[in-house]
C-alpha positions, 0 to 999 in steps of 0.5 A: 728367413734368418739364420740357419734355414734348416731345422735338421742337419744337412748331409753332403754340405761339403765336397759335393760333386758337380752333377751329384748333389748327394743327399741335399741334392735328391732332397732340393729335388723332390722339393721342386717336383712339379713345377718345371721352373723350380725343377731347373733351378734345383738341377742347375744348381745341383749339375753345377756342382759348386754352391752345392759344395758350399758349406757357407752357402747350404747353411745360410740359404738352404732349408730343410722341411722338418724330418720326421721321416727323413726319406721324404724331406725335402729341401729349398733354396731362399734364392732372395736372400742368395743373391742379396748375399751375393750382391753384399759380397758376402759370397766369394765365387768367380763371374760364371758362379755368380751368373749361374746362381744368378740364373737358377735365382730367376727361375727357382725364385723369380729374382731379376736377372739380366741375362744381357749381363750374365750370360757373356761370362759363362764358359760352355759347360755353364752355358749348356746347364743354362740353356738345359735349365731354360728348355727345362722350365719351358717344358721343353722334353727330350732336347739334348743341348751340345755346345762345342768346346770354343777353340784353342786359338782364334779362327784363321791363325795357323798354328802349325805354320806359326810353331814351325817358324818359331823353331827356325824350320822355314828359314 
């Protein structure tokens, strides 16, 4: 595909909600209804939140079934031409945006992707879409995913008793 992939506007192109998707958001998921794998790619993409809000993004990679009756459109994502995009530079995103699109590629489109690579860089919110995505895909229903907050500071450092010396209070 080239250009613009959508023959209709696109609504919520901006300001999207991490975990809403607005209209492109139901839309990415009606399109994907069915085959679990694609199913978790829209929903990954859609809790993330960030290349939805993506105006460049939507424009460049997403597509819009013809809207004759716009209460059945459904919509896509060209995950081979997101990742070239991504991997040509021309997509500014942090590592873990990158690692997350990169995933949803994989399993809304079958792009290699090396998990080895991506999955280290990914924070706890972003590894628990992920690993809800993969549960998804394998049909795996009911699963809650909880992943605790990492802590503040490295186990075995004991951060009262170092505050109190800082103030002078153990002298």
């Amino acid at each position: 595909m080239s250009g613009d992939h959508y023959p209709c506007p696109v609504p919520g192109e901006a300001g999207v909600r991490a975990g809403d998707g607005g209209r492109l958001g139901a839309m990415l998921r009606a399109g994907a209804c069915g085959l679990r794998a694609d199913e978790a790619a829209a929903e990954l993409l859609v809790r993330h939140g960030h290349w939805m809000g993506r105006g460049e993004f939507v424009r460049r990679f997403a597509w819009v079934q013809a809207c004759p009756d716009p209460a059945r459109a459904v919509a896509g994502i060209d995950w081979r031409e997101a990742i070239d995009g991504l991997d040509g530079g021309g997509l500014a995103c942090s590592a873990s945006e990158a690692g997350l699109l990169r995933v949803a590629a994989s399993l809304g489109g079958g792009v290699p992707v090396s998990l080895r690579a991506v999955l280290g860089g990914l924070d706890h919110v972003n590894i628990a879409l992920v690993a809800g995505a993969v549960l998804h895909a394998n049909g795996t229903t009911g699963a809650t995913v909880t992943v605790p907050a990492p802590p503040r500071f490295p186990p075995g450092i004991d951060v009262a008793g170092a505050m109190g010396s800082m103030r002078g209070e153990d002298r």
